[in-house]
N, C-alpha and C positions, 0 to 999 in steps of 0.2 A: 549844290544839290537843291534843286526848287522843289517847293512840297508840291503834291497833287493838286490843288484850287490854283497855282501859277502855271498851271502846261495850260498849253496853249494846242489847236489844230493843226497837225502837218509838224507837229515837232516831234525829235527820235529821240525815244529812252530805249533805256538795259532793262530789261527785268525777265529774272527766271534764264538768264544765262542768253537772252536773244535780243537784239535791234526790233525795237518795233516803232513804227511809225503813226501818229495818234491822228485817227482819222475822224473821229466824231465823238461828243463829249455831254453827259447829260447830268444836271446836277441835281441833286433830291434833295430836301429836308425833310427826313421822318419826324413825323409829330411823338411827342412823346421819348424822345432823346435827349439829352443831356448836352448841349454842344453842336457841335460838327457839321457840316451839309457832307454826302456822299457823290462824288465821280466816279461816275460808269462810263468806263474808256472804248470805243471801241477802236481794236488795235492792229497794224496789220502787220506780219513779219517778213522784213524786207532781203530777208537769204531765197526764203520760199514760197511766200506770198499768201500765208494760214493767216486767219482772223482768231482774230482772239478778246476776247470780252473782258474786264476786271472790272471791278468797283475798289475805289479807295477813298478815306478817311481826306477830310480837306486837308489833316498836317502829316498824311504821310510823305515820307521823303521820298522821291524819286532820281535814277541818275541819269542825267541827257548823257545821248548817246557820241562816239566823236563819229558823226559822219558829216561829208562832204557831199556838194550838189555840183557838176561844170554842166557849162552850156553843150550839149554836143548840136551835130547833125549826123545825119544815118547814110552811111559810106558804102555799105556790101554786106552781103550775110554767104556764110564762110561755110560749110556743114551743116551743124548745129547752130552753130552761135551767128549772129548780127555783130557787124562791128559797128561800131561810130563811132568817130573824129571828135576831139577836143576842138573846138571855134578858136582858141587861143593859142593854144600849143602843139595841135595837131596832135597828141598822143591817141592813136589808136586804142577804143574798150571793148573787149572782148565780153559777151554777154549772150548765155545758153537763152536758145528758143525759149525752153519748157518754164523760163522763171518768167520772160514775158510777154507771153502766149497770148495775155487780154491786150495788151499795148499793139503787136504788132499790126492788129486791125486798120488801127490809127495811123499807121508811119510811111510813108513813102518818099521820095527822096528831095520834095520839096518842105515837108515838115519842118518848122522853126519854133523853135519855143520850146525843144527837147533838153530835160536834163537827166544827165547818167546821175546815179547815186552809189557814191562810194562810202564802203566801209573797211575800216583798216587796210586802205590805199588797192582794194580789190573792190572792183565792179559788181552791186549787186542787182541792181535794178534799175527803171526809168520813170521819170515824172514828167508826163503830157502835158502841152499847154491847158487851157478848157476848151477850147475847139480848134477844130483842125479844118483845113479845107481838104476834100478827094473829090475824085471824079466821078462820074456815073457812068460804068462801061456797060449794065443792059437794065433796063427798066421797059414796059410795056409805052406803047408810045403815046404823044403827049396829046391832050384831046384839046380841042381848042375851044375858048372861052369858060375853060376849069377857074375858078377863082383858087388865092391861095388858102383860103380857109375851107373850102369843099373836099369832100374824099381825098383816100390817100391810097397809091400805091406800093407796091413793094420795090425798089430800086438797087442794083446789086453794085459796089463801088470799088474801083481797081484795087484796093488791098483786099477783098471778099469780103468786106462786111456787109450786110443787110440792113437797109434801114428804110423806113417811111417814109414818103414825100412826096408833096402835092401833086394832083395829077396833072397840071401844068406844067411839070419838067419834065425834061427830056434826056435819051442817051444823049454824052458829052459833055454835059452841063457841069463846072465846079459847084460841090455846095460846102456850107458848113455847117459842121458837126459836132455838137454837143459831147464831149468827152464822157462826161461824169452819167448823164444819161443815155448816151446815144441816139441822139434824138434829132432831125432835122431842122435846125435853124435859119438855114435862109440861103439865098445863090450869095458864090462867094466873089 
């Protein structure tokens, strides 16, 4: 059990009876204290995907969580659910839409860098590379001699996300995509 000042980003602890996953992490010294710097976690829970805030004490104990990460890729989506392939062993993971609704943006069937995340050996959720490459299936069309730092259009990309970019690209064009921001980074 590592206390609160040893967690680390992107590591999963128990607490309050749930898996959370520690997405960002700020640490204070109140003036006027006795001791301790405080972390303020913020945390995200990886059954249903709720944020959650805490502050804790540098020697509070906490307990990492037992989950597991496999590489997948994204094979078929079933109903509800999306399956993806294990890279290694081929076991097919079963994973409802509504848990991830924000990823799906992102996934299409060239995506690499995809990992399922398990908990007590059931599928809970996915972790994105930080950028992905998709296509551009309609954007307004491309104006010639646009620089890449001039205006920006709106660009719609074969999973339906919306995103920004220069008005020198065009329908068809691969780009890549900022995960974390969603933000247009460059032709891929």
């Amino acid at each position: 059990m590592p206390k609160a000042s040893e967690i680390k980003k992107n590591t999963a602890i128990e607490f309050n009876g749930r898996v959370l996953v520690v997405r960002d992490i700020e640490r204070s010294v109140p003036q006027g204290r006795a001791g301790g710097s405080l972390y303020r976690m913020r945390m995200y829970d990886v059954v249903n995907g709720g944020k959650v805030d805490e502050t804790f004490k540098d020697s509070d104990m906490l307990n990492l969580a037992d989950l597991t990460r496999r590489p997948v890729m994204f094979s078929y989506i079933d109903g509800d659910e999306y399956v993806f392939m294990d890279n290694e062993d081929y076991t097919p993971y079963h994973i409802n839409k509504e848990s991830i609704a924000d990823e799906i943006l992102f996934i299409n069937e060239d995506t690499s860098g995809v990992l399922v995340v398990i908990v007590d050996e059931s599928p809970v959720g996915i972790d994105l590379p930080t950028s992905v490459e998709l296509e551009i299936v309609e954007t307004d069309p491309s104006i010639k001699g646009g620089s890449a730092t001039a205006r920006t259009k709106p660009a719609t990309l074969s999973t339906g996300l919306v995103v920004q970019v220069p008005e020198h690209i065009s329908s068809g064009d691969k780009i890549k995509i900022n995960v974390e921001e969603r933000k247009f980074t460059g032709r891929a």
